[in-house]
N, C-alpha and C positions, 0 to 999 in steps of 0.2 A: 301219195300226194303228187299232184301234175307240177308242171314246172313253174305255171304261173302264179300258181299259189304259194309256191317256195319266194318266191320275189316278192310276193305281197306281203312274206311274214316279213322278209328282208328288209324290205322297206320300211314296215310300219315299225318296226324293233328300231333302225335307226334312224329315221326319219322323225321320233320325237325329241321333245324337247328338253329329256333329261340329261341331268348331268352323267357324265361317265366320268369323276376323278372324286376324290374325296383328299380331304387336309391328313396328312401323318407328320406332327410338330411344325404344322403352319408350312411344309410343302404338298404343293398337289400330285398325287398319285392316281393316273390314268387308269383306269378299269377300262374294257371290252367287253361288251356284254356276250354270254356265251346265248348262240343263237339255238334254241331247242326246238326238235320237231316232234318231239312226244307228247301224246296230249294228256300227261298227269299233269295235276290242278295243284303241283306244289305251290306250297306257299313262303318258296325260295328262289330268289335269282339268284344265278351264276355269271359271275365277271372275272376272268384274268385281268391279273393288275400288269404292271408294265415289268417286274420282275418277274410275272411266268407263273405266281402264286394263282390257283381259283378260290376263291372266295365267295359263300353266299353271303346274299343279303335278303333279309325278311321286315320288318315292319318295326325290330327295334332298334333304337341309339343309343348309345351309351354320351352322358355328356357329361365332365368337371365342369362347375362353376366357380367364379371366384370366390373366395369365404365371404366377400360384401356383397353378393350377388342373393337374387331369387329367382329360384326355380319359375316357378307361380307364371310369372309374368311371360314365359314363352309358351304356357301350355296353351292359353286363348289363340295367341299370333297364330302356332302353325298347329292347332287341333292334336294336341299332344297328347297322354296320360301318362301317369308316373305306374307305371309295372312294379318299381321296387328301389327303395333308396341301397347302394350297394355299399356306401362309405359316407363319411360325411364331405356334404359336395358331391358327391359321385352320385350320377341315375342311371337308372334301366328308367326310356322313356319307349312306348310303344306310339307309333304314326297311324292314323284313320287310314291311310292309303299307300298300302305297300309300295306301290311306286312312286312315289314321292320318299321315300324314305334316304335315300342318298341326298337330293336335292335339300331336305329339313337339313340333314344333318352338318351337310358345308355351310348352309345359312348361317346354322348355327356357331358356327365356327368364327365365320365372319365377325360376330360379336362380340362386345370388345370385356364384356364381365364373363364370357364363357372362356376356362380355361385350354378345351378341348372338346368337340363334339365328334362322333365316327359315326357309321352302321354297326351293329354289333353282329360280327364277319361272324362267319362260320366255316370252317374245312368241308369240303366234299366228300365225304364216305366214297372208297372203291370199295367193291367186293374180291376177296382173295379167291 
């Protein structure tokens, strides 16, 4: 890969509009998104957080609402689907568009009958 073309991913990686932090108990935590030049088609982003952790993120959220609350009403807003009720109150919601998936999920947050929304993180596999 030439050089200009390394600048161009550089670029376009952060040069958009997403968010890079997500809410952990209503403070924001800074992701870096990890910059990749391999060209497999996961269907996982990679972001150190400001503690050093990597973290993926793929297309679901996990979110608490409040017991008077309804799911329902955010699934229209941001093109949601419910993957799986995990508890009562608690979802596995999956996003139309992977990359938006961080940006749903601090939305979501912001909300004042959502208890808690995240990405639902994933650890990195090394190979031994």
């Amino acid at each position: 890969m030439n050089f200009l073309t390394i600048i161009f991913v550089l670029f376009v990686q952060f040069g958009c509009a997403d968010d890079h932090y997500y809410y952990n108990n209503h403070e924001k935590i800074t992701l870096t998104p990890q910059v990749s030049l391999s060209r497999s088609n996961s269907n996982i982003d990679y972001y150190d957080t400001q503690n050093g952790i990597t973290v993926g993120v793929s297309d679901n959220i996990i979110v608490k609402i409040n017991p008077d609350a309804n799911v329902t009403i955010y699934l229209d807003e941001f093109n949601l689907t419910i993957e799986k009720e995990l508890d009562e109150n608690l979802y596995l919601l999956k996003a139309q568009n992977k990359n938006l998936t961080i940006d749903i999920a601090n939305r979501l947050s912001e909300k004042s009958d959502i208890h808690y929304a995240h990405p639902d993180f994933m650890k990195k596999t090394v190979s031994r």
